[in-house]
Chimera marker file (.cmm) of the C-alpha trace (Angstrom):
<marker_set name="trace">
<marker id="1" x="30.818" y="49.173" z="-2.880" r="1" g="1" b="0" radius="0.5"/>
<marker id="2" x="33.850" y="46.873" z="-4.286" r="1" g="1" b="0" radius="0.5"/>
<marker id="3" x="34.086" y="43.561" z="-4.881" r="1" g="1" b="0" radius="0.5"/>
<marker id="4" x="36.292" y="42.888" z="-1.502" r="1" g="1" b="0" radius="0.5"/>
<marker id="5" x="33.301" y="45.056" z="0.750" r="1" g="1" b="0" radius="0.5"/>
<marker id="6" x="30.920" y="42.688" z="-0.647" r="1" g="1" b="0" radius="0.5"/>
<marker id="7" x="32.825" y="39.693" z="0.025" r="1" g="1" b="0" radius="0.5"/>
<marker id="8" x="33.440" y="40.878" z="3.830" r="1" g="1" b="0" radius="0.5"/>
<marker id="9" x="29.872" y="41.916" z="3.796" r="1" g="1" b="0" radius="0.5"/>
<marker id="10" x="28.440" y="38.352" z="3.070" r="1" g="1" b="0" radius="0.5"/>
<marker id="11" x="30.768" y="35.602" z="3.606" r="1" g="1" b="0" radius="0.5"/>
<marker id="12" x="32.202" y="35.211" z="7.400" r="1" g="1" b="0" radius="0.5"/>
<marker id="13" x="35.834" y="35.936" z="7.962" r="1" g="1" b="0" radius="0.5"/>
<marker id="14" x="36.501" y="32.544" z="8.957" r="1" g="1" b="0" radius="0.5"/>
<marker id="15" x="35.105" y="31.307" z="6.041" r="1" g="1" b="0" radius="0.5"/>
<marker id="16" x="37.775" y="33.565" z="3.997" r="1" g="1" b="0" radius="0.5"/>
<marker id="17" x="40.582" y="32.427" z="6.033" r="1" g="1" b="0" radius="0.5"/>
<marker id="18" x="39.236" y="28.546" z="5.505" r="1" g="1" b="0" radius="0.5"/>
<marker id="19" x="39.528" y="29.428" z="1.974" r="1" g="1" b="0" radius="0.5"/>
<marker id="20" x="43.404" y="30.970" z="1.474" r="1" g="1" b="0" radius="0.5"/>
<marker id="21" x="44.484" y="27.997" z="3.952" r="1" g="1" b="0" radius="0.5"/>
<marker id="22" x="43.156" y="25.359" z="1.617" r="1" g="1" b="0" radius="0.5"/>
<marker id="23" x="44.492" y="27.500" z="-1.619" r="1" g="1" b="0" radius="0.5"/>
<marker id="24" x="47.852" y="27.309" z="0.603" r="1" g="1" b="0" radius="0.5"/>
<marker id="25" x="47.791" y="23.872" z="0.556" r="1" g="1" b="0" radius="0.5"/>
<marker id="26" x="46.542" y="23.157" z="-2.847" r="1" g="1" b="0" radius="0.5"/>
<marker id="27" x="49.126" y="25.639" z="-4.018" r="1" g="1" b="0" radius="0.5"/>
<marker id="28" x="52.093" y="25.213" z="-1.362" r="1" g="1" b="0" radius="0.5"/>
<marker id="29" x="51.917" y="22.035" z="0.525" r="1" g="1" b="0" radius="0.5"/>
<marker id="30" x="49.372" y="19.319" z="-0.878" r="1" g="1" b="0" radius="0.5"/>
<marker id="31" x="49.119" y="17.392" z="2.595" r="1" g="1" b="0" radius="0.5"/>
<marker id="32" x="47.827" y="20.417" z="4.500" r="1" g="1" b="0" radius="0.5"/>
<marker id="33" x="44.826" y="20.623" z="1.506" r="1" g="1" b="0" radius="0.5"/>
<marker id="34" x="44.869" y="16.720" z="2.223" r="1" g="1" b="0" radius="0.5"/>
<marker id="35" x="43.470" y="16.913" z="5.673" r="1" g="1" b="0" radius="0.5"/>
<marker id="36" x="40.484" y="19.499" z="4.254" r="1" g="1" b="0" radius="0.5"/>
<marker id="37" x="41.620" y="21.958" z="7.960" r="1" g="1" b="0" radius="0.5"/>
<marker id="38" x="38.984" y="24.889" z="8.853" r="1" g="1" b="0" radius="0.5"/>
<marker id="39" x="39.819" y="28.101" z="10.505" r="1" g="1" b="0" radius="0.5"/>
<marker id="40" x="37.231" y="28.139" z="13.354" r="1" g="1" b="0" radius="0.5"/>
<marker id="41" x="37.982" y="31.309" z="14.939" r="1" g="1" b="0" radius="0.5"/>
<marker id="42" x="40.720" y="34.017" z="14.476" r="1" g="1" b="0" radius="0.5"/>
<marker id="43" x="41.428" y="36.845" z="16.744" r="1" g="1" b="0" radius="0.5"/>
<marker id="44" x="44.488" y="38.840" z="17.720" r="1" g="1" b="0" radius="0.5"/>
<marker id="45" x="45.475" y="36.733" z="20.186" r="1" g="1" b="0" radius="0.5"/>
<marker id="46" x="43.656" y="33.143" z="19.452" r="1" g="1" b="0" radius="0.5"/>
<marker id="47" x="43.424" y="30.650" z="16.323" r="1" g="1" b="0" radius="0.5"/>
<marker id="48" x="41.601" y="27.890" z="16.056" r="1" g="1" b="0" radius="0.5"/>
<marker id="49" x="41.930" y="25.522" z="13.201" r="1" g="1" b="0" radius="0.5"/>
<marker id="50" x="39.896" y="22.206" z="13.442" r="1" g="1" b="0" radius="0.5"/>
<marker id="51" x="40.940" y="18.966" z="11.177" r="1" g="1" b="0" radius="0.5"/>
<marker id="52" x="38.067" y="16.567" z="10.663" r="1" g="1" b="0" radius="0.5"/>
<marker id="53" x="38.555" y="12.814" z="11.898" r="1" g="1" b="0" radius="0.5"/>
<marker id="54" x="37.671" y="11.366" z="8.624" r="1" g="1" b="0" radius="0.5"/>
<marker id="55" x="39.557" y="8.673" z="6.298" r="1" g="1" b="0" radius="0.5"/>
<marker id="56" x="41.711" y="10.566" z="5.783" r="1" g="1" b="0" radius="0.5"/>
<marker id="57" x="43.615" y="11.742" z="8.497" r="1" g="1" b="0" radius="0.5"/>
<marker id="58" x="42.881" y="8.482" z="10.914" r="1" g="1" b="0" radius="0.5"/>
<marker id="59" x="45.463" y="5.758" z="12.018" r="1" g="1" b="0" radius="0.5"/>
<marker id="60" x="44.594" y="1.964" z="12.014" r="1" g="1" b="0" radius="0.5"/>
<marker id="61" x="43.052" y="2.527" z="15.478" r="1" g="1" b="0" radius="0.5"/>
<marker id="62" x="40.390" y="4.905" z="13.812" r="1" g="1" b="0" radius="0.5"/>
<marker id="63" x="42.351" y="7.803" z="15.938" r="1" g="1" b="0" radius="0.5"/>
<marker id="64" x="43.993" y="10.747" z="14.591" r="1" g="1" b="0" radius="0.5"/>
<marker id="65" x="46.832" y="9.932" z="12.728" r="1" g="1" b="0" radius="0.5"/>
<marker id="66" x="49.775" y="11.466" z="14.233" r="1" g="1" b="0" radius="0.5"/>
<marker id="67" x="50.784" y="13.164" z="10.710" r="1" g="1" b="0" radius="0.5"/>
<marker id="68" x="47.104" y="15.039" z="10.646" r="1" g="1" b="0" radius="0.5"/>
<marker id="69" x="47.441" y="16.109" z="14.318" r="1" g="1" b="0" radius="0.5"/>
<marker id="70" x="50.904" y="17.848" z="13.505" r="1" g="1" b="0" radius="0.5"/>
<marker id="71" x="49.523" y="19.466" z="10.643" r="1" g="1" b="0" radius="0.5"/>
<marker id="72" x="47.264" y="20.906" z="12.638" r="1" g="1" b="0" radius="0.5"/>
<marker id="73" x="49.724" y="22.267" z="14.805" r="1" g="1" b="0" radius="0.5"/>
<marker id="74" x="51.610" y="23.708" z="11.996" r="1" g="1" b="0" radius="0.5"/>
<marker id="75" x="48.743" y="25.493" z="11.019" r="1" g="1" b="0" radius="0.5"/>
<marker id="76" x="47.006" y="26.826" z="14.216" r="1" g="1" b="0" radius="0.5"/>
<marker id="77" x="50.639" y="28.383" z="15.194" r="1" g="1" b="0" radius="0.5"/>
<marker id="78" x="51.228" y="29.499" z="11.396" r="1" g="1" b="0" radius="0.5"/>
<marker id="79" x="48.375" y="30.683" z="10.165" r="1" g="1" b="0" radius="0.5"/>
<marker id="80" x="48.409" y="33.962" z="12.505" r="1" g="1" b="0" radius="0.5"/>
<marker id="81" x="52.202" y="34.366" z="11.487" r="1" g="1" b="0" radius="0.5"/>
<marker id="82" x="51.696" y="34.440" z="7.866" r="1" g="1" b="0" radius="0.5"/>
<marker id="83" x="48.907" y="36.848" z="8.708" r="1" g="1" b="0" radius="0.5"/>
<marker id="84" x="51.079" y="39.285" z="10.169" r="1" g="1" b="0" radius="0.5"/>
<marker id="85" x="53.512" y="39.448" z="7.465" r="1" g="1" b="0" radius="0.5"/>
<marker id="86" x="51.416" y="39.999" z="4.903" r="1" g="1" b="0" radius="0.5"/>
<marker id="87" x="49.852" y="42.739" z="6.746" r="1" g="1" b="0" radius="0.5"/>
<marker id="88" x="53.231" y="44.238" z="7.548" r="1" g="1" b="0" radius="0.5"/>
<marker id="89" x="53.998" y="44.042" z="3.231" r="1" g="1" b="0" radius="0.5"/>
<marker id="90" x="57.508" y="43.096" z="4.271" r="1" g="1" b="0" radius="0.5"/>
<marker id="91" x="58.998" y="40.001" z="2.753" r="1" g="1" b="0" radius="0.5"/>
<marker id="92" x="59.427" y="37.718" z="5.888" r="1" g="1" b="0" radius="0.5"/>
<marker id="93" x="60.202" y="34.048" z="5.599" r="1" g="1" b="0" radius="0.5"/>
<marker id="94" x="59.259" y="31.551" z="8.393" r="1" g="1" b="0" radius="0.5"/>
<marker id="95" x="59.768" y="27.876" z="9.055" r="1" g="1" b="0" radius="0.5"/>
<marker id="96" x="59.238" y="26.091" z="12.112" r="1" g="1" b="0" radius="0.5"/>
<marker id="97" x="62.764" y="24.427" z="13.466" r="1" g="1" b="0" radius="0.5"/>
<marker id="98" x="61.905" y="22.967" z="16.472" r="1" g="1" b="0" radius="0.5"/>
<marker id="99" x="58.795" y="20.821" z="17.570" r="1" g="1" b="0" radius="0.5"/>
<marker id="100" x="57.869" y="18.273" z="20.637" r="1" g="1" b="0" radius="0.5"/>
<marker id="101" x="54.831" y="16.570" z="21.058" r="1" g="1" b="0" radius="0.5"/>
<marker id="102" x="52.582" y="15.186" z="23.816" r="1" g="1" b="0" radius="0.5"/>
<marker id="103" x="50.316" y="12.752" z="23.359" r="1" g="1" b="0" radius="0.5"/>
<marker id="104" x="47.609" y="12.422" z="26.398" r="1" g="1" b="0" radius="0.5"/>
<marker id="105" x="44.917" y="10.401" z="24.427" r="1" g="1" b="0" radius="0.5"/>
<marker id="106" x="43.788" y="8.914" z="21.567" r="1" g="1" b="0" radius="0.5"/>
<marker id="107" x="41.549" y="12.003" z="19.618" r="1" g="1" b="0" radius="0.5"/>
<marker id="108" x="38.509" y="10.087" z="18.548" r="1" g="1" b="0" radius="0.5"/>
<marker id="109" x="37.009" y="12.500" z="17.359" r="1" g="1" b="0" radius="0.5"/>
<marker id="110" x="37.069" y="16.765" z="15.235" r="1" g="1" b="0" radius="0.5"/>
<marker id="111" x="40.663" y="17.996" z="16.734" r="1" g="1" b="0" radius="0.5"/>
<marker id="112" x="40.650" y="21.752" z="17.597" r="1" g="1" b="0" radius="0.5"/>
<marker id="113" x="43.798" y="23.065" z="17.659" r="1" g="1" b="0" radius="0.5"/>
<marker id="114" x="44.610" y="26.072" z="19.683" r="1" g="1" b="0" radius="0.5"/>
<marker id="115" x="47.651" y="28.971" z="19.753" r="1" g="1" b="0" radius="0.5"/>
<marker id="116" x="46.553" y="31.562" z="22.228" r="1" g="1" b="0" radius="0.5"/>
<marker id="117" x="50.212" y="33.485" z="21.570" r="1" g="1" b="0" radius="0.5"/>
<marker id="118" x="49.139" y="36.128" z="19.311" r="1" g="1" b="0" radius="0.5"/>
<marker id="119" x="51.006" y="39.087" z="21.523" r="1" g="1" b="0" radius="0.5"/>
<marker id="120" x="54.619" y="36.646" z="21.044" r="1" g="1" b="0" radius="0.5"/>
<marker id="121" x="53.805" y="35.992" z="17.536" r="1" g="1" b="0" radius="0.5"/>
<marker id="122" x="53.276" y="39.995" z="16.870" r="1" g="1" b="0" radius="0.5"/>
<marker id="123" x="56.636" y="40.469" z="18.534" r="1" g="1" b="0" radius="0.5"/>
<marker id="124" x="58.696" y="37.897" z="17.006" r="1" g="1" b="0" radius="0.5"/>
<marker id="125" x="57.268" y="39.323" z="13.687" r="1" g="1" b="0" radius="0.5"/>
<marker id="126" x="57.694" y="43.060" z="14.748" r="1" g="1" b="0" radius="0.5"/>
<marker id="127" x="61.809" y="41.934" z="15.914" r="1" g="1" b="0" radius="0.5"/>
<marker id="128" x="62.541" y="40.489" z="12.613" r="1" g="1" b="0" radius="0.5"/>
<marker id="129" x="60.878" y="43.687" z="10.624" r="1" g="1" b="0" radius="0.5"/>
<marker id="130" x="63.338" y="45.932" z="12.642" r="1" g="1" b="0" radius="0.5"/>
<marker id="131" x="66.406" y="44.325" z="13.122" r="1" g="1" b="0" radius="0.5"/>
<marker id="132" x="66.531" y="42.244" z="9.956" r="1" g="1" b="0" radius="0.5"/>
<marker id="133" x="67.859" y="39.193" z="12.142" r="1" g="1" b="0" radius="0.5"/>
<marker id="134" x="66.663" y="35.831" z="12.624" r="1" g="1" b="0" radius="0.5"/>
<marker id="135" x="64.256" y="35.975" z="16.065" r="1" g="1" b="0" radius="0.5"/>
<marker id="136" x="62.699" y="32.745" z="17.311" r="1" g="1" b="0" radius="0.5"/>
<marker id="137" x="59.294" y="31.941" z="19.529" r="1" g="1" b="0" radius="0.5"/>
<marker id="138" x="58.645" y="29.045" z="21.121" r="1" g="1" b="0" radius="0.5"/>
<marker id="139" x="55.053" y="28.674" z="20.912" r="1" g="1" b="0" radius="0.5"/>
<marker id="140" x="52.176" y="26.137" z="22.130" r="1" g="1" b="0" radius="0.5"/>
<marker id="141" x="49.053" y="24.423" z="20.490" r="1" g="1" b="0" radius="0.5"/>
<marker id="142" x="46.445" y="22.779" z="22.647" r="1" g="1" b="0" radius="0.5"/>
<marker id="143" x="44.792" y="19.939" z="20.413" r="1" g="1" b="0" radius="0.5"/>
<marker id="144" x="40.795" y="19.556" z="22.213" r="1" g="1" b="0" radius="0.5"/>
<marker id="145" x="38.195" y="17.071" z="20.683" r="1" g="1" b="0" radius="0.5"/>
<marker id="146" x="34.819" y="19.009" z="21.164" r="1" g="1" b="0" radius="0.5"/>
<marker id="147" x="32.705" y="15.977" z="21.378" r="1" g="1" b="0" radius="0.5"/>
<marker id="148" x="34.595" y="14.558" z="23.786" r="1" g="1" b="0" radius="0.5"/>
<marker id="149" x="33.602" y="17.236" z="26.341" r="1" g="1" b="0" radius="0.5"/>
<marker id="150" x="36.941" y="19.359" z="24.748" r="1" g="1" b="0" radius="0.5"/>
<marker id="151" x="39.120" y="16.647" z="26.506" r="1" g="1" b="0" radius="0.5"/>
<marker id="152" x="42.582" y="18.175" z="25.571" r="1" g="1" b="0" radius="0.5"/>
<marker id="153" x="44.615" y="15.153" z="23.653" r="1" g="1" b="0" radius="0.5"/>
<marker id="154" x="47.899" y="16.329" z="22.921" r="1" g="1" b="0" radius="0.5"/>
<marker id="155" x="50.113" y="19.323" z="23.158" r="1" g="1" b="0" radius="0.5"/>
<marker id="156" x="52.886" y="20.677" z="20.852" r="1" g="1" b="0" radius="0.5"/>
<marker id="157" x="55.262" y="23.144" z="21.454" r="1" g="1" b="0" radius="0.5"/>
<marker id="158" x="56.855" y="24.547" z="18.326" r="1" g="1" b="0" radius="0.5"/>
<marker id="159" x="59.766" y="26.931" z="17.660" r="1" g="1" b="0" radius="0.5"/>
<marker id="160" x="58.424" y="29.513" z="15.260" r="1" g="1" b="0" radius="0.5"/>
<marker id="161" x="61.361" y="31.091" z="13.566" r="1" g="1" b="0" radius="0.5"/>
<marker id="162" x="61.599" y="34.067" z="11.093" r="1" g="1" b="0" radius="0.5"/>
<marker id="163" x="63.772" y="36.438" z="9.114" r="1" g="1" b="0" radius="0.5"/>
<marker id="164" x="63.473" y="39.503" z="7.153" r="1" g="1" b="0" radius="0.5"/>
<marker id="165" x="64.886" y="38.651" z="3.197" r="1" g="1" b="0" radius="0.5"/>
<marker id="166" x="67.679" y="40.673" z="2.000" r="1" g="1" b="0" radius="0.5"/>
<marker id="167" x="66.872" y="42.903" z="-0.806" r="1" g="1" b="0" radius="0.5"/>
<link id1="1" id2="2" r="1" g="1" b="0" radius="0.2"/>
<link id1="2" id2="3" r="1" g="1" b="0" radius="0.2"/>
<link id1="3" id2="4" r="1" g="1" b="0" radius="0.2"/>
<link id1="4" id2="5" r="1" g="1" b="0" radius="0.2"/>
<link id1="5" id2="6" r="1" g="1" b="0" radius="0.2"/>
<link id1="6" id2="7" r="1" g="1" b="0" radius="0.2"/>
<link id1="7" id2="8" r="1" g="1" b="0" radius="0.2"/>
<link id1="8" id2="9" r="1" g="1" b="0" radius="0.2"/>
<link id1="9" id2="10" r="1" g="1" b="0" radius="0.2"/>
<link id1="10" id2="11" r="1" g="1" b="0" radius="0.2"/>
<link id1="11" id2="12" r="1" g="1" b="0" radius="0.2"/>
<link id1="12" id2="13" r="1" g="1" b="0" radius="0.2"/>
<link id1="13" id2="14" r="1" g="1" b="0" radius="0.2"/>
<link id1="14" id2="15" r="1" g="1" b="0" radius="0.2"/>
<link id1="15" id2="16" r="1" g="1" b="0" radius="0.2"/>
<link id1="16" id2="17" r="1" g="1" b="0" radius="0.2"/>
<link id1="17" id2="18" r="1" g="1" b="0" radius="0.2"/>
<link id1="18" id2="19" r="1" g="1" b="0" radius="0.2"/>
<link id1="19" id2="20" r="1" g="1" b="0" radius="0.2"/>
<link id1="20" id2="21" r="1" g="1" b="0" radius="0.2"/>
<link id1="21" id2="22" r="1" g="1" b="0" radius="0.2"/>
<link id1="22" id2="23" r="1" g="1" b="0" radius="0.2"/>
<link id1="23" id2="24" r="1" g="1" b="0" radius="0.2"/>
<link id1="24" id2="25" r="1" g="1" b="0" radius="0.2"/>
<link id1="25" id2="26" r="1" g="1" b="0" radius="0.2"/>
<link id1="26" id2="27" r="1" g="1" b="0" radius="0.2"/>
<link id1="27" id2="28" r="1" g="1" b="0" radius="0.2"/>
<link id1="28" id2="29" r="1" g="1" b="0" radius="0.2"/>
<link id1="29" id2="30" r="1" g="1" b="0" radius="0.2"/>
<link id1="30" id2="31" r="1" g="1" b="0" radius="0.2"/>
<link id1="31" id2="32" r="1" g="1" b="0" radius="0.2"/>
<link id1="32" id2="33" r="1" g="1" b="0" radius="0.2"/>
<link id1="33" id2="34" r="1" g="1" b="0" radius="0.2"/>
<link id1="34" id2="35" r="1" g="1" b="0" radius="0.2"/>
<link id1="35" id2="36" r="1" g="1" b="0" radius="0.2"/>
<link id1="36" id2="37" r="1" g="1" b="0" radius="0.2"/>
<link id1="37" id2="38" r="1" g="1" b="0" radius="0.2"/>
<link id1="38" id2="39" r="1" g="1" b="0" radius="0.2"/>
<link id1="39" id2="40" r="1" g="1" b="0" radius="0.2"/>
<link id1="40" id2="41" r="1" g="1" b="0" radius="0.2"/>
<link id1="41" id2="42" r="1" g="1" b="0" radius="0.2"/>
<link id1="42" id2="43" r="1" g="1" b="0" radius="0.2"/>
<link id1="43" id2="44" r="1" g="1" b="0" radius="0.2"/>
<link id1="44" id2="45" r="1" g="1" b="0" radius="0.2"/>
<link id1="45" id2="46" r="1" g="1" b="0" radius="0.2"/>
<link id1="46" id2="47" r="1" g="1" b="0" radius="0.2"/>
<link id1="47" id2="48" r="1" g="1" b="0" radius="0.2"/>
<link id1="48" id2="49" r="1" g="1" b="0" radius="0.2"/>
<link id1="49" id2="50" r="1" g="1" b="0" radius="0.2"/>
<link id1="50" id2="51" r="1" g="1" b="0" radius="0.2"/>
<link id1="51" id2="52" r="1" g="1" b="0" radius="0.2"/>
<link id1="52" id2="53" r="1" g="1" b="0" radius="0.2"/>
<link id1="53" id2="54" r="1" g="1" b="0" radius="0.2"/>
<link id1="54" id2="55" r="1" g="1" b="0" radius="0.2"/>
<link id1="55" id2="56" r="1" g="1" b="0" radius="0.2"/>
<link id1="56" id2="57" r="1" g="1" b="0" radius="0.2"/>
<link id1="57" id2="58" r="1" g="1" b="0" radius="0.2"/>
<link id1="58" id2="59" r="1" g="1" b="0" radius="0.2"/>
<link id1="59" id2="60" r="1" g="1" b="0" radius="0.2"/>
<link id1="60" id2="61" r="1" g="1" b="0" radius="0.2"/>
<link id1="61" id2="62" r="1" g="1" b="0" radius="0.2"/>
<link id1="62" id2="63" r="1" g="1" b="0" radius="0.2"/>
<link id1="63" id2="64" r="1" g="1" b="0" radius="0.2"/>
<link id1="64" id2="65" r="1" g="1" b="0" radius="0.2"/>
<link id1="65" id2="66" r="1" g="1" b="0" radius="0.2"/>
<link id1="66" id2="67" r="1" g="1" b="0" radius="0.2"/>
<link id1="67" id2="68" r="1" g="1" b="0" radius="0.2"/>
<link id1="68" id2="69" r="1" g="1" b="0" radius="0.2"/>
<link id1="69" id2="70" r="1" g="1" b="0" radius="0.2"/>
<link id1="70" id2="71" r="1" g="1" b="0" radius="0.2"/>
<link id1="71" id2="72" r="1" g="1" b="0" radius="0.2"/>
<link id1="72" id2="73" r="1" g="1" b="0" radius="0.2"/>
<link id1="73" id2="74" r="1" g="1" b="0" radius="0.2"/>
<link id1="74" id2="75" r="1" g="1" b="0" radius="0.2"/>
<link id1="75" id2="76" r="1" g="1" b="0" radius="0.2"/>
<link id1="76" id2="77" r="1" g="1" b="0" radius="0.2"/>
<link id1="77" id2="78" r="1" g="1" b="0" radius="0.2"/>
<link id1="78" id2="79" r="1" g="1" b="0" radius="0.2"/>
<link id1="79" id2="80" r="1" g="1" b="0" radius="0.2"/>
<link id1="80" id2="81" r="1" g="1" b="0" radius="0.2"/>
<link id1="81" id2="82" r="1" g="1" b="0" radius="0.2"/>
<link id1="82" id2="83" r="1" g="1" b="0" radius="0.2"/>
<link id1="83" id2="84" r="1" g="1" b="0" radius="0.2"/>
<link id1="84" id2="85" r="1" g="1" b="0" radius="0.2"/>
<link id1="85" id2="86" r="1" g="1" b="0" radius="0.2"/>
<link id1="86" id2="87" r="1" g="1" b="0" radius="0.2"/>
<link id1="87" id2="88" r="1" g="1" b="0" radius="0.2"/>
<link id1="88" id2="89" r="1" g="1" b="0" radius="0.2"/>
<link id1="89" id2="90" r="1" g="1" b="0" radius="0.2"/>
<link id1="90" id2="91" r="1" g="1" b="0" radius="0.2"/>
<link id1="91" id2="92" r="1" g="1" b="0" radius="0.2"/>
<link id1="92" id2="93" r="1" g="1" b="0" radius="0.2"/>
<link id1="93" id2="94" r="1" g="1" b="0" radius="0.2"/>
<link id1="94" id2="95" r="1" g="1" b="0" radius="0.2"/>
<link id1="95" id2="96" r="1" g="1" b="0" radius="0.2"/>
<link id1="96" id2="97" r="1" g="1" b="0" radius="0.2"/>
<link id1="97" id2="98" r="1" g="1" b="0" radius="0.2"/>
<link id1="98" id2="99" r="1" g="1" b="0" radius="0.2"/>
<link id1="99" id2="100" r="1" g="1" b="0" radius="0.2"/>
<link id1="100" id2="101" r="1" g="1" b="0" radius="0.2"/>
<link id1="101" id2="102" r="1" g="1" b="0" radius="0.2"/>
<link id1="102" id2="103" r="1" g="1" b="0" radius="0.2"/>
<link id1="103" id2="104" r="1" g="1" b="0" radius="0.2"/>
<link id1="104" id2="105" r="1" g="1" b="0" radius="0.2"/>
<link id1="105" id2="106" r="1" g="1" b="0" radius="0.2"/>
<link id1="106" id2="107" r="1" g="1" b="0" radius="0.2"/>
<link id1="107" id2="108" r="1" g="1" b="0" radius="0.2"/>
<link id1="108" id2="109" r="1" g="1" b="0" radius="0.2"/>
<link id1="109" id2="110" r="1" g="1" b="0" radius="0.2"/>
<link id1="110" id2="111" r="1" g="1" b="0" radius="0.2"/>
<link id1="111" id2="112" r="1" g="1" b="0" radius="0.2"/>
<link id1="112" id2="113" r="1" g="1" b="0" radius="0.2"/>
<link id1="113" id2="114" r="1" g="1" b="0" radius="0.2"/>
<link id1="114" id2="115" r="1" g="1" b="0" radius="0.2"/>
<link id1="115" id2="116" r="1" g="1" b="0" radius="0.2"/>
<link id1="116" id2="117" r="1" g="1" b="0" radius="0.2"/>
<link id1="117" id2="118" r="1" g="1" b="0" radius="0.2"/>
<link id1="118" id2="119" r="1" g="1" b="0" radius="0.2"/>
<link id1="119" id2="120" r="1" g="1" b="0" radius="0.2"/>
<link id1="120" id2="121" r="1" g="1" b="0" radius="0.2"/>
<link id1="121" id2="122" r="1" g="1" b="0" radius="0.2"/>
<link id1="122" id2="123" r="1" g="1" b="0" radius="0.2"/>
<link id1="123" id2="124" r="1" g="1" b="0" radius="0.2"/>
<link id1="124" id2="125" r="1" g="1" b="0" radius="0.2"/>
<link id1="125" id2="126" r="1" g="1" b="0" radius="0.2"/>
<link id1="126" id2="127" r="1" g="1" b="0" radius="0.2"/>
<link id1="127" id2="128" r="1" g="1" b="0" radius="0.2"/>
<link id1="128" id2="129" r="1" g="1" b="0" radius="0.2"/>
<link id1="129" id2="130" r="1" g="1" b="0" radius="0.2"/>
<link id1="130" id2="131" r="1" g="1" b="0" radius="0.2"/>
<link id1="131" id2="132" r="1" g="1" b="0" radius="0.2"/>
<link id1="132" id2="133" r="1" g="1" b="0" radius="0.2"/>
<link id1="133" id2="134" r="1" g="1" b="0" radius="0.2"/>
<link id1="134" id2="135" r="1" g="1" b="0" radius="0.2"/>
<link id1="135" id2="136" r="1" g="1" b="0" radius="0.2"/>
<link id1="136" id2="137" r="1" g="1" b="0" radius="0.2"/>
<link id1="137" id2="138" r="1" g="1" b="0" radius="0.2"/>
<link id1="138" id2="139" r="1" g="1" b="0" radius="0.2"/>
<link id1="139" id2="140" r="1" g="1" b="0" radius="0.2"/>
<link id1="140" id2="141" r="1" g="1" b="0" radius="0.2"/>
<link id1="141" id2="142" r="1" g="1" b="0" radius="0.2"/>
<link id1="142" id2="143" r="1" g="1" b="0" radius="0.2"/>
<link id1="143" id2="144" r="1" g="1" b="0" radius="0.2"/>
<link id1="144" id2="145" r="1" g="1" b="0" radius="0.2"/>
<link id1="145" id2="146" r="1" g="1" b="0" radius="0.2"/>
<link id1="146" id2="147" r="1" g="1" b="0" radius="0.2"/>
<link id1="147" id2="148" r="1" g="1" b="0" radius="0.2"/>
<link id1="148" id2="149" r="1" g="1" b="0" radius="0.2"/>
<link id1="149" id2="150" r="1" g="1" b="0" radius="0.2"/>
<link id1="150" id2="151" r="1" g="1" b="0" radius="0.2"/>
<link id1="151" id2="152" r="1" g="1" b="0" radius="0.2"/>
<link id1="152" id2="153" r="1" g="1" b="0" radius="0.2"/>
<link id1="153" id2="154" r="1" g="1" b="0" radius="0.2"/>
<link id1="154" id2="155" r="1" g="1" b="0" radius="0.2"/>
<link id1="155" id2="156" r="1" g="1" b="0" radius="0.2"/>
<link id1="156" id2="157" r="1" g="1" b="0" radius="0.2"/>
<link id1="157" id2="158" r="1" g="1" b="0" radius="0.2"/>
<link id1="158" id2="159" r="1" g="1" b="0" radius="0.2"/>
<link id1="159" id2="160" r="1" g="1" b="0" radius="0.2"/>
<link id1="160" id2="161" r="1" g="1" b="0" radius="0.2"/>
<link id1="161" id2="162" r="1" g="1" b="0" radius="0.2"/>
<link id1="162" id2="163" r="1" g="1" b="0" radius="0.2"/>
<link id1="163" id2="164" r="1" g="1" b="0" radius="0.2"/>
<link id1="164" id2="165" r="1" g="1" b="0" radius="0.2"/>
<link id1="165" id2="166" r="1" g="1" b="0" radius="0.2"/>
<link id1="166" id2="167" r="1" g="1" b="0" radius="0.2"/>
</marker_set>
């Protein structure tokens, strides 16, 4: 048995994930390593990322700060996109270009964020491997607060787009 086997063997894929997100962010883009995010559940067609209410990411109203909850965003409809394409071994950039928020109430509390669009994000990923183009998504995250009886407290819709590098 290898060294990966026994990592899959005793530590929980979530856990994993958790891990390369925060290396990400320590590595990539400090703020999302800021908000300390955990991937709490990954399928093929959910993720679920949840960002602690802590110090860290509140507001002055001891909510979360409106910063945290688009990182969280970012991440939930990221994460399964940058999964994809380094599956696929092709050299795919993505960015997001487009994003609107709404904000239904103050998220006192753990914010789950949800992107249940794993069959559009597969797509958009399988498009750009074939045609080389740019190809866009427009995606959704569902922000929840689980101790608040998952009382959803925003919603973002984000355009996911990506493109196949040039060799």
């Amino acid at each position: 048995m290898d060294n990966r086997s026994l990592l899959r063997r005793f530590l929980p894929d979530t856990f994993r994930d958790t891990i390369l997100v925060r290396l990400f962010g320590w590595w990539k883009v400090p703020l999302i390593a800021y908000v300390k995010p955990k991937v709490r559940f990954v399928d093929d067609e959910r993720v679920e990322i949840i960002i602690p209410l802590r110090r860290r990411t509140k507001n002055h109203l001891g909510s979360m700060y409106f910063g945290s909850l688009m990182i969280g965003a970012d991440l939930a409809a990221g994460y399964y996109a940058a999964r994809l394409i380094h599956l696929s071994g092709e050299k795919i950039d993505f960015v997001f270009k487009a994003s609107n928020a709404r904000f239904l109430k103050r998220p006192t509390g753990d914010v789950v964020f949800t992107c249940s669009q794993g069959a559009a994000i597969r797509a958009l990923v399988k498009t750009a491997q074939e045609s080389g183009e740019r190809a866009d998504a427009d995606l959704q995250v569902i922000a929840t607060v689980p101790s608040d009886g998952n009382q959803v407290v925003a919603q973002m819709d984000l355009v996911l787009s990506i493109k196949k590098r040039k060799r």
